[in-house]
C-alpha positions in Angstrom: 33.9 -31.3 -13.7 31.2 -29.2 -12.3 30.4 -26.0 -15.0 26.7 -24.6 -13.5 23.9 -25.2 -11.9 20.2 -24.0 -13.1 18.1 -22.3 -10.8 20.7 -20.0 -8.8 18.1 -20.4 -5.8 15.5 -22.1 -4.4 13.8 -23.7 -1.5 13.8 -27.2 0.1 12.7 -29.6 -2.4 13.0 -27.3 -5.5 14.8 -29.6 -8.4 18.5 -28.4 -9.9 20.1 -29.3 -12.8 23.7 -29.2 -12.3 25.7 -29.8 -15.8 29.5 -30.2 -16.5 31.7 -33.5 -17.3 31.8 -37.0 -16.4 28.9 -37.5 -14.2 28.7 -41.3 -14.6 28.8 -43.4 -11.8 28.4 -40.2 -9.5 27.9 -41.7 -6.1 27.1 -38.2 -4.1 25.7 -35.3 -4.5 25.8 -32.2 -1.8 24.8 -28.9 -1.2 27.3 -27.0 1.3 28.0 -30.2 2.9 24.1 -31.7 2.9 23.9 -34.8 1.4 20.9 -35.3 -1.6 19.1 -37.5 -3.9 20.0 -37.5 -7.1 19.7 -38.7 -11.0 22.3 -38.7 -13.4 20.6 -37.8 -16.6 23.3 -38.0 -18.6 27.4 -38.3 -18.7 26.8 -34.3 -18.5 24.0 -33.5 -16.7 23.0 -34.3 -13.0 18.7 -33.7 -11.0 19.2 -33.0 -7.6 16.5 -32.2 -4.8 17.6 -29.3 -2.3 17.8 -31.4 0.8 15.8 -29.7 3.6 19.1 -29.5 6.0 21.0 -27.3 2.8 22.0 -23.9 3.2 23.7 -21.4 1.3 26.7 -22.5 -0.3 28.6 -24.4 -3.2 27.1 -28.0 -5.2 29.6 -30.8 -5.1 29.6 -34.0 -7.2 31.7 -37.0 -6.1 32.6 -39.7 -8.3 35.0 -42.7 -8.3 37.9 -40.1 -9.8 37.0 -37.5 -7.3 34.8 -34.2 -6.3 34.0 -31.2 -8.2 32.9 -28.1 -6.5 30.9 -25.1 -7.9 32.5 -21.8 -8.3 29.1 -20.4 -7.4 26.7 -20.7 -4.1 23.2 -22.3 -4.2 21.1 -19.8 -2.3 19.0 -21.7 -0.2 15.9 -19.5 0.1 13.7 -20.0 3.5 10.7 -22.4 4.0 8.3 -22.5 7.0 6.7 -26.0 6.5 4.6 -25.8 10.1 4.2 -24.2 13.5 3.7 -26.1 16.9 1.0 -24.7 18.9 -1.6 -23.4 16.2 -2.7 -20.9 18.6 -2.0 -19.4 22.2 -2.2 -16.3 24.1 0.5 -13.5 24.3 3.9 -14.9 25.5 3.0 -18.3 24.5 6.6 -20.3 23.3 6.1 -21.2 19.4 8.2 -23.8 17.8 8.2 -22.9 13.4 9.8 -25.8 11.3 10.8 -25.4 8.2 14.2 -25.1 6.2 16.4 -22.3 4.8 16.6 -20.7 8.3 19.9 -19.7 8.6 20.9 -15.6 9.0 16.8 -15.0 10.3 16.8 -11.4 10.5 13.3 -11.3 11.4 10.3 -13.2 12.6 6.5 -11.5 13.0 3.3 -12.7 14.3 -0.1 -11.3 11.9 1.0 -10.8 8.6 -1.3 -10.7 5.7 0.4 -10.1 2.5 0.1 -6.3 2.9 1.7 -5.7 6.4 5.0 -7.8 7.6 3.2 -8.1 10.7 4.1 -7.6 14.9 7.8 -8.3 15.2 8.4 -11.1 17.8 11.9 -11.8 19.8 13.4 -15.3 18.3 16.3 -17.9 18.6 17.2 -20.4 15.3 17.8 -23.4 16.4 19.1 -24.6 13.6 18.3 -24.2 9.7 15.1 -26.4 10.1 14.1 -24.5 13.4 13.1 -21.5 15.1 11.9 -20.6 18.6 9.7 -17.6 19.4 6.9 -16.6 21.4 3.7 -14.9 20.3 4.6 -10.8 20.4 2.4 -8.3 22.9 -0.2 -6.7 20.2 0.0 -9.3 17.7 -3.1 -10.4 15.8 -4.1 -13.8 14.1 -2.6 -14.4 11.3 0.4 -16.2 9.2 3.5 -16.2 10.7 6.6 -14.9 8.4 10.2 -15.2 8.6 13.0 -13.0 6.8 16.6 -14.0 6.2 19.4 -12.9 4.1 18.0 -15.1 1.1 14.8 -13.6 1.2 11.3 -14.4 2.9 8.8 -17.4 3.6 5.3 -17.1 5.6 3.2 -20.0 6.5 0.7 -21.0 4.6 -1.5 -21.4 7.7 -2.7 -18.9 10.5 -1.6 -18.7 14.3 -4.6 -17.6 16.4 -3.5 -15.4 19.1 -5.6 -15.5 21.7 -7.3 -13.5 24.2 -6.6 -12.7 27.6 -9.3 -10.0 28.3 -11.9 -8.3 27.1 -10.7 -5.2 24.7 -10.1 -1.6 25.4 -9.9 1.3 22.8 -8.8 4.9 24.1 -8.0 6.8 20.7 -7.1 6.8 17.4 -5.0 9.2 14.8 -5.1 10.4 12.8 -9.3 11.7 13.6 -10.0 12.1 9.8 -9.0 10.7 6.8 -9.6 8.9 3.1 -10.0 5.1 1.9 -6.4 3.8 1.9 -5.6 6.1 5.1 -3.6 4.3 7.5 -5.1 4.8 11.6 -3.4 4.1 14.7 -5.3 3.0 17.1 -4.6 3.0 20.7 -6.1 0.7 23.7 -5.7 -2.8 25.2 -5.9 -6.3 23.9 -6.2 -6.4 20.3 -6.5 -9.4 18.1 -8.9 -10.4 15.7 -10.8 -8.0 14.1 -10.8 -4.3 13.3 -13.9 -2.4 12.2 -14.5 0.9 10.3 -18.5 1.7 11.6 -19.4 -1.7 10.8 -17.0 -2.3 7.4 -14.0 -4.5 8.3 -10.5 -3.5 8.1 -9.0 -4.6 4.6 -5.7 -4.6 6.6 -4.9 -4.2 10.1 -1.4 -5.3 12.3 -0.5 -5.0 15.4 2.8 -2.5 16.8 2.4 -3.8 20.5 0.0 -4.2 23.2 -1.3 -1.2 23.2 -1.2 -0.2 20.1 -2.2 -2.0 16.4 -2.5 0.2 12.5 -5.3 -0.4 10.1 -6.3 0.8 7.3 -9.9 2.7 6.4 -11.4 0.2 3.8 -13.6 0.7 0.9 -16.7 0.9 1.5 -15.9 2.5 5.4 -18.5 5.5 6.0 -17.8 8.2 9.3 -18.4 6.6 12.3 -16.8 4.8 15.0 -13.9 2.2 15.2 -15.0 -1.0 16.6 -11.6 -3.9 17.8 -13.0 -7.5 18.5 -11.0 -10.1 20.2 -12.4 -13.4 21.1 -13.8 -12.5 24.4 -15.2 -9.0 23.6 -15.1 -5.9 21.8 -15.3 -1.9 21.8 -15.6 0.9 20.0 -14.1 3.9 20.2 -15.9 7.1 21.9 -15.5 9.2 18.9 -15.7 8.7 15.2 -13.1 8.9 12.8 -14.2 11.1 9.7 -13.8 9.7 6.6 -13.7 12.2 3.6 -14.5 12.1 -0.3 -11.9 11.0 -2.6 -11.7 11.2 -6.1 -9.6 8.7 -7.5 -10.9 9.4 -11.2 -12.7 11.2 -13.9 -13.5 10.1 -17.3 -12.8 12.1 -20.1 -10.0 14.0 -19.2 -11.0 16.9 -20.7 -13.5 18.7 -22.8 -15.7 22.1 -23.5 -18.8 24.0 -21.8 -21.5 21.4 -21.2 -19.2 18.5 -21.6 -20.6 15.5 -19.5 -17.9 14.3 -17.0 -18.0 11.2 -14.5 -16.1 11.2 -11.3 -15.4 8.0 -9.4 -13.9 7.3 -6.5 -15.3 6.7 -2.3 -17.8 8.5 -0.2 -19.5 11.0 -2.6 -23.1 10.1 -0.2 -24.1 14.1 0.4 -21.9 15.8 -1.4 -22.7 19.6 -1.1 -20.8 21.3 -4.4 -18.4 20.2 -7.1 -15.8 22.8 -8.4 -13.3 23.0 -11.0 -10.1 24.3 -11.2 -10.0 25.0 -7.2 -7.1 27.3 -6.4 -5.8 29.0 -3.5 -7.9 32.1 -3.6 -11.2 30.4 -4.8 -12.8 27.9 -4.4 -13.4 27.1 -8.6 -16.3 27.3 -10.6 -19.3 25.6 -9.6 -20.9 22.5 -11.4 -24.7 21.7 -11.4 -23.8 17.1 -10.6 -25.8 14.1 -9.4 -24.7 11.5 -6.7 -24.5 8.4 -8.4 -23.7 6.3 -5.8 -21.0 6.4 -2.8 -18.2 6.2 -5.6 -19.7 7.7 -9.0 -20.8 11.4 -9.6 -22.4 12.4 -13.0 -21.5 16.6 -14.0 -21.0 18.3 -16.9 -18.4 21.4 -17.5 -19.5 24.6 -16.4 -19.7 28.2 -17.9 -16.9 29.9 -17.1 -14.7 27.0 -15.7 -11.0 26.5 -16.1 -8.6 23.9 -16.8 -7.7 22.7 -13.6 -8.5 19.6 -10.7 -12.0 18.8 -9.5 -13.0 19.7 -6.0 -15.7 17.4 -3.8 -17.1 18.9 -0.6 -19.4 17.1 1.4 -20.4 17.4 5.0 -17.8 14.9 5.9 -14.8 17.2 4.1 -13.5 17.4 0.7 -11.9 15.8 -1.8 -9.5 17.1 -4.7 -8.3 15.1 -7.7 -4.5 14.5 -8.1 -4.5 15.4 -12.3 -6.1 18.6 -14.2 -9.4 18.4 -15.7 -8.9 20.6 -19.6 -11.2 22.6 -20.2 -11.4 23.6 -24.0 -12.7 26.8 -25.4 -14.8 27.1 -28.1 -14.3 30.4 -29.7 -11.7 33.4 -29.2 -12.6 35.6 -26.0 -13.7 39.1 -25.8 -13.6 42.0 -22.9 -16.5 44.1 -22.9 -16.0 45.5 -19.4 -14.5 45.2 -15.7 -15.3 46.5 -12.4 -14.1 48.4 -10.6 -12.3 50.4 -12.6 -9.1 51.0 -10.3 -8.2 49.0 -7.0 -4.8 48.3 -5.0 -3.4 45.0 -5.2 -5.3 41.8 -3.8 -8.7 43.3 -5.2 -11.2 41.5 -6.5 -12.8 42.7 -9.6 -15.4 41.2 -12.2 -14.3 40.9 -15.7 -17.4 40.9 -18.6 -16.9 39.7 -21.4 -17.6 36.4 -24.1 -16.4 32.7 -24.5 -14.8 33.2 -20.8 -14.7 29.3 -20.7 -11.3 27.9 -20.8 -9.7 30.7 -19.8 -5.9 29.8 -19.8 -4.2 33.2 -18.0 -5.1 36.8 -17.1 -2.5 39.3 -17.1 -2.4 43.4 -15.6 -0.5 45.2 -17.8 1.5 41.6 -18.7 2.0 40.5 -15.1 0.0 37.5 -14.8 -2.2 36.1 -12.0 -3.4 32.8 -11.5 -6.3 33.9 -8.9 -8.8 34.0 -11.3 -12.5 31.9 -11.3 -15.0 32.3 -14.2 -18.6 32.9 -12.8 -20.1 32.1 -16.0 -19.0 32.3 -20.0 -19.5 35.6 -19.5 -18.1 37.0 -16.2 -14.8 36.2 -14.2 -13.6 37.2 -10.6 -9.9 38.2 -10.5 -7.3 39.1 -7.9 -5.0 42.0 -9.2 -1.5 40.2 -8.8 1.8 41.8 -6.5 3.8 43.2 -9.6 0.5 44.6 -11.0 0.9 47.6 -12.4 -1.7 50.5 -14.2 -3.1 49.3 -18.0 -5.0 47.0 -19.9 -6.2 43.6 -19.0 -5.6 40.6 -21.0 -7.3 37.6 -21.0 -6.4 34.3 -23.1 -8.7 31.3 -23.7 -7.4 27.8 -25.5 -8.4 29.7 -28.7 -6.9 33.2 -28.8 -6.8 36.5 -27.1 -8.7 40.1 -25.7 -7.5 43.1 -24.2 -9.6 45.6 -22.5 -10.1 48.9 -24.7 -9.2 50.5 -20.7 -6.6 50.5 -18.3 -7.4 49.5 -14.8 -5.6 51.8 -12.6 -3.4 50.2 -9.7 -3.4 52.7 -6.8 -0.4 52.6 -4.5 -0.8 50.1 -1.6 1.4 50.9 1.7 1.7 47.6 3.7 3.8 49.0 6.6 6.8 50.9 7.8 9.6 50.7 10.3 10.3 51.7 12.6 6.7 52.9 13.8 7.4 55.3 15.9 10.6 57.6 16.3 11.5 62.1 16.8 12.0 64.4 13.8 14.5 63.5 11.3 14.1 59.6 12.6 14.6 57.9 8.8 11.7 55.7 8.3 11.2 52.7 5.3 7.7 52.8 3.8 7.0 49.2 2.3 4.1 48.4 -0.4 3.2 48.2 -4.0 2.9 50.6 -6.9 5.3 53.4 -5.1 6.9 54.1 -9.0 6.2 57.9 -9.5 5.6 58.6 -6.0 5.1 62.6 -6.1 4.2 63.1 -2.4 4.8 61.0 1.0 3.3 62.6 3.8 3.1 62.1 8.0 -0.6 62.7 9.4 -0.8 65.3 6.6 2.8 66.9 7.0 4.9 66.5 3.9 7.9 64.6 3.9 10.8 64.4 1.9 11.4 61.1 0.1 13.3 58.6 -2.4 11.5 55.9 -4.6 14.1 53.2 -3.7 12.2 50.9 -5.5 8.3 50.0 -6.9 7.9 48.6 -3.1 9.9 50.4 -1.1 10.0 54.4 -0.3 12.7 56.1 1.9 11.9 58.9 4.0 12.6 60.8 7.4 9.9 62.5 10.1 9.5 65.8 9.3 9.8 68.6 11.8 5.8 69.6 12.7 5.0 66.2 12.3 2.0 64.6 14.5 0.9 61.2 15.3 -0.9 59.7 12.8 -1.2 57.4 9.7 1.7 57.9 6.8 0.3 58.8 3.4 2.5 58.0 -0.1 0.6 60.3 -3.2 1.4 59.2 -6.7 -0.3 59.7 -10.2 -2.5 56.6 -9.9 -4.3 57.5 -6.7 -3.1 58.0 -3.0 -2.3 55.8 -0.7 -2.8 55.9 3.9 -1.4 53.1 6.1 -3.4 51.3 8.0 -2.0 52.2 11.7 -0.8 55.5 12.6 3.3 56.7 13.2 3.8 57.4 16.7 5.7 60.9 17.0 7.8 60.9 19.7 
């Protein structure tokens, strides 16, 4: 009797231990029908080699009183043992040998352990043999295989040959990081791809025409150079390679704190930010170049909890995690200016222990446009929602309110239709329209409704004139910023 087998899977030549019953005087041993050496170790236990004509499918063990046959498969897992030519031009037949070859779903020309390589067209010959021909745009490298059972490459390179001299038209993306994959587009690729003198850590080609590498460590802005064995080129324009932070160490810490930031292409790096946000840019960091990959700061007054910002001539670089910033004592508001504004103005908060600054709120609506200048002094956007009274600001250590309320005026940020005759109903859109006491049409008072804090309802009154609309209400007064056409 036949009871397992140990591995499930292997490749030609890989040992199994079969186990079960009465295994002396065994006289055979197969896998799927392939005939093998064979020890009997014991009256229970059988070594067999995986015989390079095996494929996938059941053990059996023949003795004098019979066969047994596994319940299970042996996966016979792909091998390429050689390739006949060792090199050749584009189109050139290929003969691989190996075992395992059965079900090949894919064979590809230049693959190096990162790419699978250019896909090539392919007939198996049998189990132990496949014919192909080297693909238009592959490059020199090991040849790999993929079947059902899983994968093999050679462990030696096929050098594709040159037929002419190379060509390079374009590339894409123009710009990019280390790690950014670039297609680049011309004529007879094969051996080598450079990034302004740095070689490709990876490149493969997609056809004739076209091949993908990726921008190396170490690769500064410059142009693309392809080699092949009878020439090269470079491209006519150079692909831009920007900072990247890939690190900082600590992760967080208080005003003066000293930070390192590694990562690639820090070489003339204009400014270093923290906590960079839609509306600013972050605070600003006194730092020294290192090196290419290493930049020495320290945490600035004022700064936030939030990512790190690189700009250099070449573009910028953000980092993908916060950088927490940590207050050191409870804040305090002395002063703001201006005093009143509509909403999206900036205005400059004055105060203490600034740094760290968590959220600032108008009258408990919160905003996260806000970049500390120093300790001392923060730049804020009032937020949509924003309405009149105090400001509060909260660091990782407590609270402050001002002692005054900065006044939201009404803000009117259009109005439909824009034009239309006396009694034409018109909607007023904007912010801070709650208390409305007046709405008026180049100076001719109209009656109104306060739909909503946004949103005013109102008609063209008879006199009316062309001219901008105007909403009055206690916090200020508010004038469009193009004119209602009276018709």
């Amino acid at each position: 009797t036949l009871s397992s087998f140990s591995p499930a899977s292997g490749v030609a030549g890989t040992s199994v231990t079969i186990s079960g019953a009465n295994f002396s005087g065994t006289s055979a041993v197969s896998f799927n029908g392939a005939s093998t050496t064979f020890t009997v170790t014991s009256n229970t236990q059988i070594s067999a080699m995986v015989p390079t004509a095996a494929t996938t499918g059941p053990i059996k063990v023949t003795t004098s009183a019979g066969t047994a046959t596994s319940s299970a498969s042996f996966i016979v897992k792909p091998k390429i043992t050689g390739f006949s030519p060792s090199s050749g031009s584009m189109g050139a037949a290929v003969t691989i040998t190996g075992s395992g070859f059965n079900g090949a779903t894919n064979v590809s020309f230049g693959y190096d352990g990162k790419f699978n390589g250019t896909p090539a067209t392919f007939t198996v010959v049998s189990s132990t043999q496949i014919s192909t021909s080297v693909p238009a745009g592959a490059t020199s490298g090991r040849i790999r295989m993929a079947a059902p059972a899983g994968t093999s490459a050679s462990s030696a390179s096929f050098t594709v040959k040159a037929t002419a001299a190379p060509t390079l038209s374009s590339l894409s993306p123009p710009s990019g990081v280390v790690g950014t994959t670039v297609t680049i587009t011309g004529t007879n690729f094969a051996t080598s791809v450079l990034f302004n003198g740095v070689a490709a850590a990876y490149f493969e080609g997609l056809s004739d025409t076209q091949l993908k590498a990726i921008v190396p460590v170490g690769a500064a802005t410059g142009p693309i150079t392809v080699a092949n064995a009878m020439d090269s080129a470079a491209s006519s324009a150079s692909l831009i390679v920007k900072p990247k932070i890939t690190g900082f160490s600590p992760t967080g810490g208080t005003l003066g704190t000293a930070v390192t930031i590694t990562g690639y292409n820090f070489t003339g790096a204009t400014s270093l930010t923290l906590d960079p946000t839609p509306s600013f840019n972050g605070t600003p960091a006194t730092f020294t170049v290192v090196s290419d990959t290493q930049i020495s700061t320290s945490v600035p007054g004022g700064a936030t909890s939030g990512r790190i910002k690189v700009t250099a001539p070449q573009g910028y670089g953000s980092s993908s995690t916060n950088f927490t910033v940590v207050s050191t004592a409870a804040p305090t508001i002395i002063a703001f200016s201006p005093a009143s504004g509509v909403v999206g103005t900036t205005l400059t908060l004055t105060g203490t222990n600034f740094t760290g600054t968590k959220v600032v709120s108008f009258n408990r609506t919160a905003t996260s446009n806000f970049k500390g200048i120093s300790n001392t002094q923060l730049s804020i956007v009032v937020p949509v929602g924003a309405t009149s009274g105090p400001i509060t600001l909260t660091n990782t250590l407590g609270s402050a309110s001002s002692s005054t309320g900065f006044i939201v005026k009404p803000k009117i940020t259009g109005f439909s239709p824009t034009s239309g005759s006396a009694g034409t109903a018109v909607t007023i859109t904007g912010y801070n329209f709650t208390g409305a006491t007046g709405v008026a049409f180049n100076g001719t008072p109209a009656t109104f409704t306060v739909v909503s804090d946004t949103q005013i309802s109102t008609s063209v009154p008879s006199g009316a004139t062309t001219g901008p609309i105007s909403v009055t209400a206690p916090q200020g007064k508010a004038t469009s910023s193009a004119g209602f056409k009276v018709n």
